[in-house]
Backbone bond lengths (Angstrom), bond angles and torsions (degrees), N, CA, C in turn:
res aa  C-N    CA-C-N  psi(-1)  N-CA   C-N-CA  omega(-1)  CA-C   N-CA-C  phi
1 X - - - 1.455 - - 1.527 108.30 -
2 X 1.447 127.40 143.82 1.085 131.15 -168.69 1.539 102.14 -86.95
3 X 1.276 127.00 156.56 1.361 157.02 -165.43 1.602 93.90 -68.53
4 X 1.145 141.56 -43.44 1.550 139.30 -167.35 1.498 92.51 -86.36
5 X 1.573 122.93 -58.24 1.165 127.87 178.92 1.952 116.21 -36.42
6 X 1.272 96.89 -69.15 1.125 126.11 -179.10 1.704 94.43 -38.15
7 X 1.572 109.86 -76.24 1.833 95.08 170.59 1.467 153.90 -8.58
8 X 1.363 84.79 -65.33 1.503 127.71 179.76 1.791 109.19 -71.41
9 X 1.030 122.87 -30.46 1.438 138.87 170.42 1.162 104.12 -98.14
10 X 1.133 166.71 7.33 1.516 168.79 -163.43 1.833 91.65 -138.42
11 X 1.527 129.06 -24.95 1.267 130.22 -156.14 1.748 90.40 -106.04
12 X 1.381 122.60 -29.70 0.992 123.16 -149.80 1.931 106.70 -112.87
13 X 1.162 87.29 -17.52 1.026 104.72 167.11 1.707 113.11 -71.38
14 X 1.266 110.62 -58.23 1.717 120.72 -170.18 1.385 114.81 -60.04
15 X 2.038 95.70 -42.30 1.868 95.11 -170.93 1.741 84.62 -74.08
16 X 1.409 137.98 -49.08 1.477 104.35 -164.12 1.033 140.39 -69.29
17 X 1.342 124.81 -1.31 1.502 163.23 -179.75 1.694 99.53 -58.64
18 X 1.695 129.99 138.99 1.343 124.48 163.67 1.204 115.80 -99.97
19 X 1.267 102.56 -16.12 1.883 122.34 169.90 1.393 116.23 -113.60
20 X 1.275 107.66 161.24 1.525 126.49 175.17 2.006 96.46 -35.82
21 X 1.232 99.08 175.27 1.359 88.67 168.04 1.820 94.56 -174.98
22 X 1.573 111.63 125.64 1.181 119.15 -154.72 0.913 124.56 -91.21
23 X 1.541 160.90 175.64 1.310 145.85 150.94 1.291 132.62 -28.64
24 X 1.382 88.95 -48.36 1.919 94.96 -173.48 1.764 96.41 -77.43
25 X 1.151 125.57 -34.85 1.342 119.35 170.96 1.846 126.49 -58.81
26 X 1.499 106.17 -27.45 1.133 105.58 169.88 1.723 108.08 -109.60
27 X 1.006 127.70 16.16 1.782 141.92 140.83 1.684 107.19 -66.18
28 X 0.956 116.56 -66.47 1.323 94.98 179.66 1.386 120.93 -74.38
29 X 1.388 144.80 -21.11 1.447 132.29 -158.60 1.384 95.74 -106.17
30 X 1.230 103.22 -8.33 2.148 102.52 163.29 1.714 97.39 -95.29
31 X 1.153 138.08 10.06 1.382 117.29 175.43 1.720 119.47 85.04
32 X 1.278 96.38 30.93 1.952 110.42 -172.43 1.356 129.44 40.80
33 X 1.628 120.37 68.69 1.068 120.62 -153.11 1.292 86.47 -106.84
34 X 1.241 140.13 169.91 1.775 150.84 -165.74 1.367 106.82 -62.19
35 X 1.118 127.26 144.17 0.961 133.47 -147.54 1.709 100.39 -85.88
36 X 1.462 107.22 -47.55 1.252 137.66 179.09 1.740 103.79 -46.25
37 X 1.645 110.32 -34.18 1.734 103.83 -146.60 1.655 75.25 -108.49
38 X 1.543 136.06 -5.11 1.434 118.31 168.36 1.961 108.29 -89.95
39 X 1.195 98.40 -29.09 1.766 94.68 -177.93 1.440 96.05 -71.87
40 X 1.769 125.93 -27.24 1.345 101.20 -179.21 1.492 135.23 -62.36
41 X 1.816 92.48 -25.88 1.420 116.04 -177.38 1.401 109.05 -67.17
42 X 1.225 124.85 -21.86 1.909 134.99 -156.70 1.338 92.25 -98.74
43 X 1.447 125.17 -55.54 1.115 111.99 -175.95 1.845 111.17 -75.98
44 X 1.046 126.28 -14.18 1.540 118.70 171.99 1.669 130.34 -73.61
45 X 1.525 69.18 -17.65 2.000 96.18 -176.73 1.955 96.85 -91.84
46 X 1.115 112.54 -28.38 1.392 108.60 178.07 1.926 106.84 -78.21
47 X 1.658 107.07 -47.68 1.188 86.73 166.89 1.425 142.42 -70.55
48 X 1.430 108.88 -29.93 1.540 105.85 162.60 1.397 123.91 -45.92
49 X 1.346 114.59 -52.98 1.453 107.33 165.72 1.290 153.47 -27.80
50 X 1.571 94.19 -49.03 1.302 129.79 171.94 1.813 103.16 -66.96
51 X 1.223 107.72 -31.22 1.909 112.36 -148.30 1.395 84.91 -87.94
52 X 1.396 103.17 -41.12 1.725 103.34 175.87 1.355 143.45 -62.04
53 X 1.890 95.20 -29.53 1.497 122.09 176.51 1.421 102.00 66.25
54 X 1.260 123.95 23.88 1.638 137.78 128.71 1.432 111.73 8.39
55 X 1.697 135.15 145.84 0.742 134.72 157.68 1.555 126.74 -54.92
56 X 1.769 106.36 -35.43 1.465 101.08 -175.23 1.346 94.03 -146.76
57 X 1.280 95.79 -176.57 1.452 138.33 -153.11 1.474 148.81 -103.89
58 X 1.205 110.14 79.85 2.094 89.82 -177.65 1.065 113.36 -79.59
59 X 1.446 111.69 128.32 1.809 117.53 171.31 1.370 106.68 -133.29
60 X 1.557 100.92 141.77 1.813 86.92 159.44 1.253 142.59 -88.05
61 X 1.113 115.09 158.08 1.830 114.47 -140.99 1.436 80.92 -150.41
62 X 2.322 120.30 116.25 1.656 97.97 154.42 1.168 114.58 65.39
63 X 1.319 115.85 27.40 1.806 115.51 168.10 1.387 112.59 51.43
64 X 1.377 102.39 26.55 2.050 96.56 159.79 1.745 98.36 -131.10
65 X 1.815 101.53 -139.74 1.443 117.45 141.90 1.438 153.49 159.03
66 X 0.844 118.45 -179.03 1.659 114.67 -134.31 1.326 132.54 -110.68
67 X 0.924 139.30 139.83 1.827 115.38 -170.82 1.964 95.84 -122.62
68 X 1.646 96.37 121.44 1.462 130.61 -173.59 1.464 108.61 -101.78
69 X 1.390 126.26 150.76 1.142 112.36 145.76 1.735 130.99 -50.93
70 X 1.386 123.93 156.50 1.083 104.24 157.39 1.959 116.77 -91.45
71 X 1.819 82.07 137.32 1.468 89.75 174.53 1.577 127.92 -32.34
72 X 1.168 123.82 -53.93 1.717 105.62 166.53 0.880 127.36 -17.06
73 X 1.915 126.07 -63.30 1.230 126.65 171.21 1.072 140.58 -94.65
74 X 1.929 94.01 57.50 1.332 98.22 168.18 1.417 120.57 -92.99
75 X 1.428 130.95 -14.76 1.358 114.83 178.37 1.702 113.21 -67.22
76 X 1.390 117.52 -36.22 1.478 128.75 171.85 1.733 94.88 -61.58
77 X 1.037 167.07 -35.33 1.333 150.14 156.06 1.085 124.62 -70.63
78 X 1.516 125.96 -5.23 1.631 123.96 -175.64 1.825 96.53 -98.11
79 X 1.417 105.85 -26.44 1.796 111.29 -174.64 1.839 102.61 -87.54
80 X 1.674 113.06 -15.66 1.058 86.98 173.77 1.880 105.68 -110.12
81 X 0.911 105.80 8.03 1.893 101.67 156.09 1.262 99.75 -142.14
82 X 1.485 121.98 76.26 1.500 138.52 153.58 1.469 97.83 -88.11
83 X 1.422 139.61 -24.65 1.455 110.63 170.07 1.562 103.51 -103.41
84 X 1.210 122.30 28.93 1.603 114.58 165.21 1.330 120.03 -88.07
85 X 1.318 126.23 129.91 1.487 125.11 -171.47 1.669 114.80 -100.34
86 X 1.322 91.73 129.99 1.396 127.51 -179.67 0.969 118.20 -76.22
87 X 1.830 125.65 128.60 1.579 110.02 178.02 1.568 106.76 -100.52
88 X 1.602 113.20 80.98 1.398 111.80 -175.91 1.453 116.80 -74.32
89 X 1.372 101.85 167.68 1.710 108.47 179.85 1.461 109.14 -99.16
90 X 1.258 92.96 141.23 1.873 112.52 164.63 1.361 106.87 -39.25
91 X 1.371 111.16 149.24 1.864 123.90 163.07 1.965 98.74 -51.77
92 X 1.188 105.30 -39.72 1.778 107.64 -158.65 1.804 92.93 -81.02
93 X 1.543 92.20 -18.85 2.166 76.18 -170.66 1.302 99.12 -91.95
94 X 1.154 127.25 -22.00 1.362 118.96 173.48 1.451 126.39 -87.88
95 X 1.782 129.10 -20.60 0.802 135.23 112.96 2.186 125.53 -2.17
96 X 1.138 94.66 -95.80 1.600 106.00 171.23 1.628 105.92 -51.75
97 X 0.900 99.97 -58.79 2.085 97.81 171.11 1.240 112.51 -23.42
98 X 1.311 98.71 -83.26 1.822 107.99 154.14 1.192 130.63 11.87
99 X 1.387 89.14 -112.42 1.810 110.71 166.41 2.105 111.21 -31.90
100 X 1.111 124.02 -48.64 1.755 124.63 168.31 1.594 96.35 -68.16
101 X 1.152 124.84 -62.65 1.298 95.36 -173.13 1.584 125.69 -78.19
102 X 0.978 135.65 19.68 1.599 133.02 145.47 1.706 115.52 -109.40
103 X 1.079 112.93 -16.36 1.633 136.14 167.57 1.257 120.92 -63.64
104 X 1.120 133.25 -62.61 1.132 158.38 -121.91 1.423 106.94 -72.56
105 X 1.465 115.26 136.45 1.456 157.47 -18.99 0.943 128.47 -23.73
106 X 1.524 165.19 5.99 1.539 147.97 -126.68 1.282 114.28 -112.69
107 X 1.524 119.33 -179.52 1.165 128.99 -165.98 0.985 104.42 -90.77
108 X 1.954 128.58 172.95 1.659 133.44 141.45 1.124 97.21 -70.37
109 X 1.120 138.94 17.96 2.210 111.13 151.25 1.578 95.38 -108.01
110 X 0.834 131.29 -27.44 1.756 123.43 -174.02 1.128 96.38 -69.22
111 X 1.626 129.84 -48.30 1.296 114.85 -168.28 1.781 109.07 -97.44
112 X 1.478 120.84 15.38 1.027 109.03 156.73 1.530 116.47 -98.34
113 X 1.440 113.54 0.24 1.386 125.52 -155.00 2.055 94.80 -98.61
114 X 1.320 99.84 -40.41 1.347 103.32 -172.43 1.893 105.94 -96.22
115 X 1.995 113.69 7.40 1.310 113.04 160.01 1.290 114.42 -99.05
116 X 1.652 118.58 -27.88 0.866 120.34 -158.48 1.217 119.67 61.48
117 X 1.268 130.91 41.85 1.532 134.66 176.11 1.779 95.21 -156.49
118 X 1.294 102.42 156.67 1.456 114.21 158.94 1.376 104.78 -56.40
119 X 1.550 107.25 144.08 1.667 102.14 160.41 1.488 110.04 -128.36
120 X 1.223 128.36 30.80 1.471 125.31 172.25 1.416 127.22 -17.76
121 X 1.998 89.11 -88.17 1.013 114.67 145.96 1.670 140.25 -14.66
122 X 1.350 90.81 -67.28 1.787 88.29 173.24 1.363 115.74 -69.82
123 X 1.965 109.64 -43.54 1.522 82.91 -157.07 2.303 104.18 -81.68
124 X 1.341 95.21 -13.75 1.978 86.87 147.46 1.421 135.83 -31.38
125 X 1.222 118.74 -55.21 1.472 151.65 -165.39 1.286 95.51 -85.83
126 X 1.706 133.33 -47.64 1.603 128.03 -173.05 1.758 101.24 -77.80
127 X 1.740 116.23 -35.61 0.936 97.83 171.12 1.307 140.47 -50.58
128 X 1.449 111.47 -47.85 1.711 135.27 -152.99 1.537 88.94 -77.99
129 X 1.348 133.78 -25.73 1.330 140.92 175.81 1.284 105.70 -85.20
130 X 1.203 149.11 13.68 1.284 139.82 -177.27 1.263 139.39 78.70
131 X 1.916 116.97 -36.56 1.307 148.33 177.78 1.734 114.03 -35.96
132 X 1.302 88.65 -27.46 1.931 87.82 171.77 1.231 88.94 -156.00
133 X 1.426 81.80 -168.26 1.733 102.45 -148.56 2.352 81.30 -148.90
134 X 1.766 84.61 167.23 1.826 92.69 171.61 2.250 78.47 -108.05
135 X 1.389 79.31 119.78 1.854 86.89 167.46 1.607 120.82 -101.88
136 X 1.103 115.37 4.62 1.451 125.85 173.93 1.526 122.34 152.94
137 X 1.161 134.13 -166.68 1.286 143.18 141.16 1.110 130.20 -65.36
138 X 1.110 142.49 166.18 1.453 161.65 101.23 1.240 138.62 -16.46
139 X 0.912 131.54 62.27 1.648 111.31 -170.14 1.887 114.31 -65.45
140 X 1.356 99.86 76.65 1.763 98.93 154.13 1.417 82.94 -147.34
141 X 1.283 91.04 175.66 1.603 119.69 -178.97 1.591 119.43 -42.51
142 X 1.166 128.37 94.57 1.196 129.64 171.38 1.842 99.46 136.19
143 X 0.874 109.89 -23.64 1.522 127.58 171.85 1.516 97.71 55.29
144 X 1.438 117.59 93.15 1.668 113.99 -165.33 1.508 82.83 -99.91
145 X 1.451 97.07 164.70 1.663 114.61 171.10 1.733 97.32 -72.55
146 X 1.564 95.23 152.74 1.466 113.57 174.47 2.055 97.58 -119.14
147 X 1.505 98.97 139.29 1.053 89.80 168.43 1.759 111.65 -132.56
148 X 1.900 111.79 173.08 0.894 117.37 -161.93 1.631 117.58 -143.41
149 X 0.790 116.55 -169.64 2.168 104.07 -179.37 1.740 110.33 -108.28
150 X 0.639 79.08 147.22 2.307 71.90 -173.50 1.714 93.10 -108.42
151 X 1.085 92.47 -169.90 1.844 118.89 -170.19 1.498 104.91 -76.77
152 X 1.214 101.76 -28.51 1.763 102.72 177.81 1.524 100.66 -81.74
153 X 1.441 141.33 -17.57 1.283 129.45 148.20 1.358 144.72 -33.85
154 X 1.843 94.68 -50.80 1.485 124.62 178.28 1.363 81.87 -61.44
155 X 1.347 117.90 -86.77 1.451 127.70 -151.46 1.924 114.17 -27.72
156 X 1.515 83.97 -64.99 1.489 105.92 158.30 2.221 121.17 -9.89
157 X 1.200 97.45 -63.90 1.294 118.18 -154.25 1.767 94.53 -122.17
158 X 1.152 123.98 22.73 1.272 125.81 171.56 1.444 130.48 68.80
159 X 2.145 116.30 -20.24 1.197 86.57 154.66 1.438 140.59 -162.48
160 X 1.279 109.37 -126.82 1.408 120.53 -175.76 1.427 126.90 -29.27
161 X 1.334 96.78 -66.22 1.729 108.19 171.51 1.487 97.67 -176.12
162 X 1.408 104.40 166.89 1.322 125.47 -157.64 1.704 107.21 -46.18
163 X 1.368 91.28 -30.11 1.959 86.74 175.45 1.247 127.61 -99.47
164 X 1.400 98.94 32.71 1.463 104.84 143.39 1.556 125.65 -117.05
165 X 1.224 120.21 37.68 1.746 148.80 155.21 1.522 96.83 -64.99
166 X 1.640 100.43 121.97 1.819 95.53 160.25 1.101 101.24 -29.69
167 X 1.720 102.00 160.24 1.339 108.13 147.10 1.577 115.15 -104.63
168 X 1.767 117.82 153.79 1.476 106.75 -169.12 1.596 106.08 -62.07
169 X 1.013 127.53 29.77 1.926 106.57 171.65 1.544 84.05 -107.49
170 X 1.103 115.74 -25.78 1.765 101.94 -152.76 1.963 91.48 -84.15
171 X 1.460 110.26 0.43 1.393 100.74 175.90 1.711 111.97 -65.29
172 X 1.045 99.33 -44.60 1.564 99.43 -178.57 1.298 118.58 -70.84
173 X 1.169 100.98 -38.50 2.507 94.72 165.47 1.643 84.45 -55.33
174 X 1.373 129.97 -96.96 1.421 101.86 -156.93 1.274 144.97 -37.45
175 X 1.391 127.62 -37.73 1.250 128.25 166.49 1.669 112.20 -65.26
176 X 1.341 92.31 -5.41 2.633 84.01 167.97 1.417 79.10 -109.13
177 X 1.327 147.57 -17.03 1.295 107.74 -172.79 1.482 94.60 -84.95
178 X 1.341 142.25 -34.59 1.069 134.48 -164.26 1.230 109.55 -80.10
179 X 1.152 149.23 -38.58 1.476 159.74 124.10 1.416 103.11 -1.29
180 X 1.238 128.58 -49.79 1.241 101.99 -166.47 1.530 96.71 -110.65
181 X 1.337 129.29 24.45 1.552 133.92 158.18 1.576 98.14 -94.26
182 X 1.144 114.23 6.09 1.811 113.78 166.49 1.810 91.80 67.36
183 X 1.305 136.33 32.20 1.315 128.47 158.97 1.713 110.40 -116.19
184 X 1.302 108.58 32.82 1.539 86.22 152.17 1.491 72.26 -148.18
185 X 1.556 128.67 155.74 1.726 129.51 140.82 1.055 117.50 -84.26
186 X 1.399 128.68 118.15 1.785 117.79 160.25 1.334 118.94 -71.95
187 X 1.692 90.71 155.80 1.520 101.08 -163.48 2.026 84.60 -99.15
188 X 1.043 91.79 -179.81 1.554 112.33 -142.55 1.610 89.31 -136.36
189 X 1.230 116.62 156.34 1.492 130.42 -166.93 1.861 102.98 -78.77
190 X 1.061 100.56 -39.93 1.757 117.93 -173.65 1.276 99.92 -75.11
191 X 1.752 117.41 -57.36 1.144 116.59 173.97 1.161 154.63 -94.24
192 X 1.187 119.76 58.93 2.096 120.12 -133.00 2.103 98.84 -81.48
């Protein structure tokens, strides 16, 4: 396949895609061309974009990848599906989300133990959504399910793989940077 060709099918491939979509996935439906001479094409197509200042975006997302808007125009996409409905998550599912994804393997008592709440409910609701997965057992007595975050997580939350999760130091730069964008108030010793 010729080098322009090859582009244009590597381009057409990604925007029609609803998921990430990986190398080896676009190795075979181009006819197994080197692995090397299709990432060259992904990343040339990412820089043009960029060089162009393009509306959107290839990034990788979940060990494939994906074409996003670029962030700039996101307030012009939130006003034009401001009446589209979102299936957002609870404070408690994202909460519990949490805790498995920096946790992870653990039980529903560890993570009800470190919410202090039942999580039935939620972690039901994270299942049927994809957000975890049952990743094995336990080996103690009763052999409880352990659970874990799947690929529809990454996807979910934009990305790559699990190590690209803040890390907990960088929690506290955000909460002073946000603090001093006047969107969080601190509570005060007198005044909690």
């Amino acid at each position: 396949m010729e080098e322009n060709n090859l582009k244009s099918a590597v381009e057409a491939l990604i925007f029609a895609s609803e998921r990430p979509v990986t190398l080896d996935q676009l190795k075979k439906v181009l006819g197994n061309p080197e692995s090397g001479e299709v990432r060259k094409v992904v990343d040339g197509l990412k820089e043009e974009y960029e060089a162009q200042n393009r509306g959107f975006r290839i990034t990788e997302i979940a060990g494939g990848f994906q074409m996003i808007t670029c962030p700039a125009f996101a307030p012009f996409l939130k006003k034009l599906y401001k009446d589209r409905s979102v299936d957002k998550l609870s404070k408690p599912a994202l909460e519990s989300l949490a805790i498995i994804a920096y946790k992870q393997p653990l039980t529903k008592s560890e993570i009800e133990s470190l919410r202090n709440v039942n999580v039935d409910g939620v972690m039901k609701s994270l299942l049927e959504k994809n957000l975890i997965r049952i990743s094995g057992r336990k080996k103690i007595p009763g052999r409880p399910f352990v659970f874990g975050t799947t690929r529809q997580f990454l996807e979910h939350f934009g990305l790559k793989s699990l190590d690209d999760l803040p890390k907990f130091e960088d929690f506290n730069v955000l909460a002073k940077e946000a603090e001093a964008k006047n969107e969080i108030e601190p509570i005060s010793e007198e005044n909690p």
